[in-house]
LOKE-870480 format. One record per residue (C-alpha): residue number from 1; y, x, z. Coordinates in Angstrom, 3 decimals, padded with zeros to 6 digits. Last residue first. Layout:
residues N
(NUM; (Y; X; Z))
...
***
This chain:
residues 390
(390; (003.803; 013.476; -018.963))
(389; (004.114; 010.281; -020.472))
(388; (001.398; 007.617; -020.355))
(387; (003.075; 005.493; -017.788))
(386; (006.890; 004.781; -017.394))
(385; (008.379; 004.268; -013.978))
(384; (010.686; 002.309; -012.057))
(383; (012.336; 001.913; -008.844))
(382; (015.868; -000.233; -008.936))
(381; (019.013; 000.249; -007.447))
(380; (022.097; -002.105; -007.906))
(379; (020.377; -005.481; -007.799))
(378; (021.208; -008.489; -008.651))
(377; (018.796; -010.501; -006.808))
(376; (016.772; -009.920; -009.870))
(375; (014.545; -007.988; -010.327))
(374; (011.702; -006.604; -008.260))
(373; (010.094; -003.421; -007.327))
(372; (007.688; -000.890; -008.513))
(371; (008.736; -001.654; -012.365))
(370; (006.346; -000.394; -014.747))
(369; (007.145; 000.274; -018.680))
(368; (004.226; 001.673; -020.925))
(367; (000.657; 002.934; -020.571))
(366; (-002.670; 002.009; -019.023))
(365; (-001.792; -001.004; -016.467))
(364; (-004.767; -002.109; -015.158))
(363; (-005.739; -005.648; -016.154))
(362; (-009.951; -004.203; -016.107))
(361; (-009.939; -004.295; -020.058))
(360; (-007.311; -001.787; -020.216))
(359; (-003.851; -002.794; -020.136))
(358; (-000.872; -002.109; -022.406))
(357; (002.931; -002.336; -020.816))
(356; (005.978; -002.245; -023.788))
(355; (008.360; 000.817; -023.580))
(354; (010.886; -000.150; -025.552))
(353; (011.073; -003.895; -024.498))
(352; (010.358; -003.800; -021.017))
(351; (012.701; -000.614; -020.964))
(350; (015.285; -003.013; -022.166))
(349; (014.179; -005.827; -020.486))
(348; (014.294; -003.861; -017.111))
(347; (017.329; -002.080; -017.652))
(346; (019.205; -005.412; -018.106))
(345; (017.819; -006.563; -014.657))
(344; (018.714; -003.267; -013.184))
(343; (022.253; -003.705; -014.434))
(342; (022.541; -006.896; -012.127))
(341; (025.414; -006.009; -010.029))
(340; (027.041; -002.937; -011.442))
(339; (026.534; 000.419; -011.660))
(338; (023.055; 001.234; -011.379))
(337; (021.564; 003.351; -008.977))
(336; (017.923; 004.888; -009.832))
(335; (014.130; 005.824; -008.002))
(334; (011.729; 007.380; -009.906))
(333; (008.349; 006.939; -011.505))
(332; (006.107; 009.510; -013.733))
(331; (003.397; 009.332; -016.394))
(330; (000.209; 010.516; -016.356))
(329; (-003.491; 008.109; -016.565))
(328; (-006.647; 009.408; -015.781))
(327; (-008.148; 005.821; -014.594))
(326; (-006.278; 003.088; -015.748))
(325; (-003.354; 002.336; -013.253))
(324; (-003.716; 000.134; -010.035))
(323; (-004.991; 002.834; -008.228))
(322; (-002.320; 005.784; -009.454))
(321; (000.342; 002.610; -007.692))
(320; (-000.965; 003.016; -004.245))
(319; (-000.889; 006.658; -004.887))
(318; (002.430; 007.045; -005.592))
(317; (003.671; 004.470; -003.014))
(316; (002.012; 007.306; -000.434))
(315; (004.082; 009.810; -002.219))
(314; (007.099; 007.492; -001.602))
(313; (006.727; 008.589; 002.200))
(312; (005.876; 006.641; 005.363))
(311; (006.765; 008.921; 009.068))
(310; (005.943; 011.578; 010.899))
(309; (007.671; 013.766; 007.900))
(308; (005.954; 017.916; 008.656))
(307; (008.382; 019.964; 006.451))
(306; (007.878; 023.154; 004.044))
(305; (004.524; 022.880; 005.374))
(304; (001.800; 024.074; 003.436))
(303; (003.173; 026.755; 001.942))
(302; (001.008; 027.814; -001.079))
(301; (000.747; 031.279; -002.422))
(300; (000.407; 032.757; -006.090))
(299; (000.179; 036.557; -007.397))
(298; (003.216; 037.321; -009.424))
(297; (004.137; 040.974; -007.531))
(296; (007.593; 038.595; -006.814))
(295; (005.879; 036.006; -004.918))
(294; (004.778; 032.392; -006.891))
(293; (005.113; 029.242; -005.560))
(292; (002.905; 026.084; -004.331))
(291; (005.280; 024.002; -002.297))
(290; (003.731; 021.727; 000.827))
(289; (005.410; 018.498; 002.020))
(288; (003.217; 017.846; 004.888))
(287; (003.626; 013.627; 005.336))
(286; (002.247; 012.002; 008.577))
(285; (001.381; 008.176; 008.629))
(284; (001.064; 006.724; 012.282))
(283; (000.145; 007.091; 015.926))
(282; (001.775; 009.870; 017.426))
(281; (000.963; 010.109; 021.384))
(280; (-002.099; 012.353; 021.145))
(279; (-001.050; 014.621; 018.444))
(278; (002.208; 015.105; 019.600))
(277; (001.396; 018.360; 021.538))
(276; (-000.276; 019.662; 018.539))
(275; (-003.808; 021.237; 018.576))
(274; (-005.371; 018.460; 016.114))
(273; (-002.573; 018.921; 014.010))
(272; (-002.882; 022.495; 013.758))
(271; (-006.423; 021.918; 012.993))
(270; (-006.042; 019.583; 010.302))
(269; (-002.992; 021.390; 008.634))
(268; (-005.558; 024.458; 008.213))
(267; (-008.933; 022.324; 006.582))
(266; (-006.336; 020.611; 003.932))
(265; (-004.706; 023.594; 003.462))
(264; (-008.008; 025.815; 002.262))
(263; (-009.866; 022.221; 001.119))
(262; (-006.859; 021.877; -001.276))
(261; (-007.299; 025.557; -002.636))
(260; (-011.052; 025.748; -002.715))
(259; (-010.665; 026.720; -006.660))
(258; (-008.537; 029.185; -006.411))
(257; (-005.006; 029.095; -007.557))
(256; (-003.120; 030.519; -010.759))
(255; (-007.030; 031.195; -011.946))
(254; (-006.092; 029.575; -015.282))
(253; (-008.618; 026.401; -013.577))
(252; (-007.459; 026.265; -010.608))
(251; (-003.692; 026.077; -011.936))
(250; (-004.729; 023.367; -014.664))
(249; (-006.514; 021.179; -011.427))
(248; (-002.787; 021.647; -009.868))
(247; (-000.906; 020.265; -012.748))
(246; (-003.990; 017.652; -012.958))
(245; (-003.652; 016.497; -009.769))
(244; (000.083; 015.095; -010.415))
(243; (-001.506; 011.878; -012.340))
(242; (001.770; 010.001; -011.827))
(241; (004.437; 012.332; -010.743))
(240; (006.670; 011.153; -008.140))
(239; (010.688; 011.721; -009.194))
(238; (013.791; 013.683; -008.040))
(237; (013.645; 014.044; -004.176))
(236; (016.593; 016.647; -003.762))
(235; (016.336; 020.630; -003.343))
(234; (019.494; 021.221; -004.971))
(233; (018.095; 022.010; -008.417))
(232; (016.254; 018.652; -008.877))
(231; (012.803; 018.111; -006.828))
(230; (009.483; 016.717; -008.151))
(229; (006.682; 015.199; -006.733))
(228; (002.779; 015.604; -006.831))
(227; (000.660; 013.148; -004.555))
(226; (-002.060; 014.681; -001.579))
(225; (-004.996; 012.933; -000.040))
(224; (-005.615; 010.635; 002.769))
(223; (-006.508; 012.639; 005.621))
(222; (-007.952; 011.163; 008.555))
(221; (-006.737; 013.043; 012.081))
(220; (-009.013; 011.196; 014.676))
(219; (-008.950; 009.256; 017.822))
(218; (-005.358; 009.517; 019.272))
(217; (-004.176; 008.666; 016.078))
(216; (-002.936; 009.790; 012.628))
(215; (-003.436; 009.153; 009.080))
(214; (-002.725; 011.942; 006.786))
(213; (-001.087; 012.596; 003.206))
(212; (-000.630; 016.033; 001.748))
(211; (002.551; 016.296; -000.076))
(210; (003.008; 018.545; -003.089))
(209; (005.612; 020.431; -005.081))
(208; (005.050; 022.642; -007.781))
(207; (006.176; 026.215; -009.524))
(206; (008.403; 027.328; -006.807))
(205; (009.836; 031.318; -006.616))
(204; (010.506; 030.533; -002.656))
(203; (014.087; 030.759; -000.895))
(202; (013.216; 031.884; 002.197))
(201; (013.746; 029.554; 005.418))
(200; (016.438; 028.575; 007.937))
(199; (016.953; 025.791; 010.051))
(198; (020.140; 024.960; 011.700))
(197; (020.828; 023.888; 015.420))
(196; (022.906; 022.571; 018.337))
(195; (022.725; 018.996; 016.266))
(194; (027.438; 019.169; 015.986))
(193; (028.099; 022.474; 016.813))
(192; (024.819; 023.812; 014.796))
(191; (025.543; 021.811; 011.452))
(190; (029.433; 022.615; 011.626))
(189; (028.234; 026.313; 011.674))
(188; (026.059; 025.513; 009.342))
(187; (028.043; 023.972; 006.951))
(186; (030.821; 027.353; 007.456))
(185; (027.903; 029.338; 006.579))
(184; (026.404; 027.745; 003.507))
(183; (030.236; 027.327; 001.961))
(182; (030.457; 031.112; 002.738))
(181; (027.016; 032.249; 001.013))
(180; (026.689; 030.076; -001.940))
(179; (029.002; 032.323; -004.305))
(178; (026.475; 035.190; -003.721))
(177; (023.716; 033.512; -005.431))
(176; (020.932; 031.497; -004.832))
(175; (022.096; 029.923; -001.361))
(174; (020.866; 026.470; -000.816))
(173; (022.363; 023.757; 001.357))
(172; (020.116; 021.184; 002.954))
(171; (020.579; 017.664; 004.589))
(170; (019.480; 015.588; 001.847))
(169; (016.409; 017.372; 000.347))
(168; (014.301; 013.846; 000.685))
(167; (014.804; 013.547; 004.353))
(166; (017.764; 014.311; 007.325))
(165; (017.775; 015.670; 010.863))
(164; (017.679; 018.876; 011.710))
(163; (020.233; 020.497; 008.994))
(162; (018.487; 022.625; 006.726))
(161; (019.561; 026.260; 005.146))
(160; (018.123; 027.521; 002.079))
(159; (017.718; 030.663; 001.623))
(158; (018.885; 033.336; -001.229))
(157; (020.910; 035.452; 000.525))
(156; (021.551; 038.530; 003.213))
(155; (024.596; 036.532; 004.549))
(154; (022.401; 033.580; 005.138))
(153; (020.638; 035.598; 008.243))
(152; (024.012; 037.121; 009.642))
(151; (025.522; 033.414; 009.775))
(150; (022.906; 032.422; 011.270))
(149; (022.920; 034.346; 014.234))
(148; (026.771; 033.801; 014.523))
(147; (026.583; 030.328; 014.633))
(146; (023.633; 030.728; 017.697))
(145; (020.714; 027.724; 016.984))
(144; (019.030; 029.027; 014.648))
(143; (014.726; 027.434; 014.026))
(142; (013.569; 030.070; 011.277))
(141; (011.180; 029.071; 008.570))
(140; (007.911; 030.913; 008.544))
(139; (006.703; 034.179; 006.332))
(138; (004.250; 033.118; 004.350))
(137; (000.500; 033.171; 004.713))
(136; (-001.568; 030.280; 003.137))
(135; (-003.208; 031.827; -000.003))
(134; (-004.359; 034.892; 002.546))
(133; (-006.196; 032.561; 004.753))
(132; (-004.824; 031.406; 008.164))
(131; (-004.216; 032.524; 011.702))
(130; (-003.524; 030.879; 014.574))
(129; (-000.379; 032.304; 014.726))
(128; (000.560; 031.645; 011.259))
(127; (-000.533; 027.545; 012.037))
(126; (001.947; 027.174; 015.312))
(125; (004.590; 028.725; 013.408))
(124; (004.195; 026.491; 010.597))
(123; (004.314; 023.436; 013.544))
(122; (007.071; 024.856; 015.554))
(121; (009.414; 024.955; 012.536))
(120; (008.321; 021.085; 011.157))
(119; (008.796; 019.797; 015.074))
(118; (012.185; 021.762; 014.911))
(117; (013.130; 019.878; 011.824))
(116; (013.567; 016.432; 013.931))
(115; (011.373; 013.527; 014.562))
(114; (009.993; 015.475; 017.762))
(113; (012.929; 015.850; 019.503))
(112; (014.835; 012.320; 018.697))
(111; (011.012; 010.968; 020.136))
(110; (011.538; 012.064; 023.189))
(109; (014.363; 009.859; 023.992))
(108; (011.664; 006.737; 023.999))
(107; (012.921; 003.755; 022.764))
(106; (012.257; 000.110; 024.220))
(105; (015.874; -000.967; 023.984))
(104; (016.121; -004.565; 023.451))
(103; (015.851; -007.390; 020.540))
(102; (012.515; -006.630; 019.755))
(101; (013.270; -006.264; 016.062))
(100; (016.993; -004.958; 015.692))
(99; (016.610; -003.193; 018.653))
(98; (013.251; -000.934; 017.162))
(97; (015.460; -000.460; 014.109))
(96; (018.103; 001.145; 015.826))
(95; (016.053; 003.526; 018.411))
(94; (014.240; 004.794; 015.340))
(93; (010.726; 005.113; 013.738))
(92; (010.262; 005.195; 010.024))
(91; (008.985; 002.825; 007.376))
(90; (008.735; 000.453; 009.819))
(89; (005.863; -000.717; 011.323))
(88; (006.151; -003.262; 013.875))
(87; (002.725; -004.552; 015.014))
(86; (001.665; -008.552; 014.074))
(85; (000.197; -011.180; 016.542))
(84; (003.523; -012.076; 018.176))
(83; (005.034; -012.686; 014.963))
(82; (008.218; -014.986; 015.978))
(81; (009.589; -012.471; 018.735))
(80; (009.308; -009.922; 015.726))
(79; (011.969; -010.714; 014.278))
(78; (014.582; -009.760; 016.553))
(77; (017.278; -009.854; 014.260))
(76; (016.677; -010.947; 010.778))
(75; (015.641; -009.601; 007.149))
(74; (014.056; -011.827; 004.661))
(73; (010.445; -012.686; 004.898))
(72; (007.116; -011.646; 002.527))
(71; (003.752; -011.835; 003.088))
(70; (001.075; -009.427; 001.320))
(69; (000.216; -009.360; -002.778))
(68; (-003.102; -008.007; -003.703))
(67; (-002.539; -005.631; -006.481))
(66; (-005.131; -005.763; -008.853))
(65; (-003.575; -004.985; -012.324))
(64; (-003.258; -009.368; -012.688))
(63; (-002.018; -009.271; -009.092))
(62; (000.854; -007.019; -010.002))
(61; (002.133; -008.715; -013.259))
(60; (001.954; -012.112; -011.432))
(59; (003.896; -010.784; -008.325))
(58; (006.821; -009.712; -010.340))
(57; (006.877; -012.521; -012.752))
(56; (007.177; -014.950; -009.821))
(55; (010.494; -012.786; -008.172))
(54; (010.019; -010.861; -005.608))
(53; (009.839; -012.443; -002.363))
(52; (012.894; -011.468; -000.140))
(51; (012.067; -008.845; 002.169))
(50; (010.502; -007.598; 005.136))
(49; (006.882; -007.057; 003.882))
(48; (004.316; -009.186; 006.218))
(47; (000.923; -007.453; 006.217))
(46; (-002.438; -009.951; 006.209))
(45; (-002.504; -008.684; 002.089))
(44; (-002.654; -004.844; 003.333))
(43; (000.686; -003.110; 002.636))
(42; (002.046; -000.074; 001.715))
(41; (002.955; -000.692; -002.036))
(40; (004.653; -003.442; -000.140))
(39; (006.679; -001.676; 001.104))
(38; (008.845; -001.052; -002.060))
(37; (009.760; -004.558; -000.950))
(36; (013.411; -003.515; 000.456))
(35; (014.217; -001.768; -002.571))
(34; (017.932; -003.621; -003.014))
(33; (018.241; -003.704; 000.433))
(32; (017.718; -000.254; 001.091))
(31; (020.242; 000.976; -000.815))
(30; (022.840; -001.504; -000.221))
(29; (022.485; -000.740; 003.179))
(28; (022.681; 003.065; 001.677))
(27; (025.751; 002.254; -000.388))
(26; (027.299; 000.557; 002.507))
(25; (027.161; 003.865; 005.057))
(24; (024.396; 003.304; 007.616))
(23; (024.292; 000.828; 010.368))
(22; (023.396; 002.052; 014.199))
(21; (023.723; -000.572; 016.665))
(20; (020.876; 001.049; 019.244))
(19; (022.712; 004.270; 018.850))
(18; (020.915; 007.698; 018.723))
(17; (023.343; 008.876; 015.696))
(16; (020.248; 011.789; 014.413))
(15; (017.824; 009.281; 015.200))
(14; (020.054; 006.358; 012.857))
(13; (019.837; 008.975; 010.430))
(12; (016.519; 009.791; 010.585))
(11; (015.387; 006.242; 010.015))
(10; (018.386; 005.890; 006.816))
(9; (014.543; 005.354; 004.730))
(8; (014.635; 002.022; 006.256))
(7; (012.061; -000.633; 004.651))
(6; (010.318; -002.211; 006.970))
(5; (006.788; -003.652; 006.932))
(4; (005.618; -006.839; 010.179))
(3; (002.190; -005.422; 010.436))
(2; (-001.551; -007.430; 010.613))
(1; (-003.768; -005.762; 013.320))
***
């Protein structure tokens, strides 16, 4: 069935605030307007993207690599009254955005629950109990929800401490050293009186981070395969690497990990979703965010689920865009804010210019500048990448 695509990566946000006329802050409606057809590197050509068309250049670049180009429609209330024949799919669920398309209150309560941290908690706990290999065993984030209970826990240091309800390392205060310990405890007090919880987890020795991508539905749990990110010294998104299996083909291959390594987490997250509660009612894209690190006697593990995201993820752009790329090629693309109206245009031709594409014989794209979405509109935030550098 053809799908009207949304772009609101506030979704757990407007859960958190439970109102039907939820609006984030300005720079994040900015935010998402600006990057509003990054959904299309979700889309099937039937698909409708909410968004302005991109510009002609835009689409012609894209359809010469392959890229077939859906729909596209500008933002308005209750939408989908005029696509009967298309699903809602946004990029994640929440009582807001289902309002804003259908025009009346259709959520289910449940769902604040289960699109929260505690579904991440219950679903690592869930997989130790069941039992898994020795690459796989860790010991589990913590679900706190007395002040004073967490409180003793950060005291003894080096954590990191996670509100309920947030994405991409927003929502998280880490304690490395002993100067991190009040400021983490008052924040979770606050966290706890306000959500009536905070989650807390070991602070792990990391050397990559990975998301494994599934398809879920009451029939069967597909999985998709996994995309290599990076995360900045607070925990935040940072960029998707481009080519990311190779980092972890390198770490097979020095004996850092063994060789069955994705089939080991790949085989374990499939039977712990399989034996979730959620499993039959979730219908959807699921993101594990997994971290590969290293204990203190050196020998390597892999958590598998640092955080279970039942909902689209930029990893799943990531490998969208590997397809469109000649085969084997590295690089990496990120997300940035510019500081005035139209900067991301100038960026553009500057990069454009530096950084000039080259494609293989097929159109794909096999090294320079790429732009994931538009310009123009004068934008303030742009996403962008450069192929062919590590």
């Amino acid at each position: 069935m053809p799908r009207l695509l949304y772009y609101n990566p506030t979704c757990e946000m407007a859960v958190q605030n439970g109102s039907v006329s939820y609006r984030p802050p300005l720079r994040l409606q900015l935010f998402e307007r600006d990057l509003a057809e990054i959904m299309l590197w979700t889309s099937r050509p039937d698909d409708i993207v909410v968004a302005d068309r991109p510009s002609d250049r835009f689409v012609e670049r894209w359809q010469s690599a392959g890229l077939q180009m859906p729909g596209f429609e500008p933002l308005r209330p209750h939408m989908a009254a005029d696509h009967p024949d298309h699903t809602f799919a946004p990029w994640g669920a929440s009582r807001a955005a289902a309002y804003l398309f259908y025009g009346k209150d259709q959520w289910d309560s449940s769902l604040r629950t289960l699109l929260s941290r505690r579904t991440s908690v219950e679903f690592e706990r869930r997989m130790m109990q069941a039992g898994v290999p020795e690459l796989l065993q860790c010991r589990p984030a913590l679900l706190l929800t007395c002040a004073d209970e967490a409180a003793r826990l950060i005291g003894s240091g080096r954590c990191a401490v996670k509100s309920l309800w947030s994405s991409s390392g927003r929502g998280v205060a880490l304690v490395r050293r002993p100067e991190h310990i009040a400021p983490a405890i008052v924040w979770a007090r606050g966290r706890i009186r306000h959500d009536g919880g905070v989650v807390v987890e070991p602070f792990l020795d990391r050397l990559a981070d990975l998301t494994f991508q599934f398809e879920i539905s009451p029939q069967a749990v597909k999985y998709l395969g996994f995309n290599v990110f990076e995360a900045d010294e607070a925990g935040r998104f940072a960029f998707e690497i481009i080519g990311g299996r190779r980092l972890l083909d390198r770490m097979a291959a020095d004996g850092t990990l063994p060789a069955d390594w994705e089939r080991t987490c790949v085989d374990a997250l499939t039977r712990t979703i399989s034996q979730s509660s959620w499993r039959t009612s979730y219908c959807g894209i699921a993101g594990f965010d997994a971290m590969v690190h290293r204990l203190a006697d050196g020998r390597t593990r892999i958590r598998c689920c640092t955080e279970v995201n039942l909902r689209h993820n930029m990893g799943l752009v990531n490998m969208r865009l590997a397809s469109l790329l000649t085969p084997g090629a590295t690089g990496r693309w990120q997300i940035s804010q510019f500081d005035a109206d139209g900067r991301w245009d100038d960026f553009c031709a500057a990069m454009q210019a530096r950084h000039p594409a080259t494609t293989d014989a097929y159109g794909r794209i096999s090294s320079g500048f790429v732009a994931l979405t538009a310009d123009g509109h004068r934008k303030r935030f742009g996403a962008w990448g450069v192929v062919g550098e590590g």
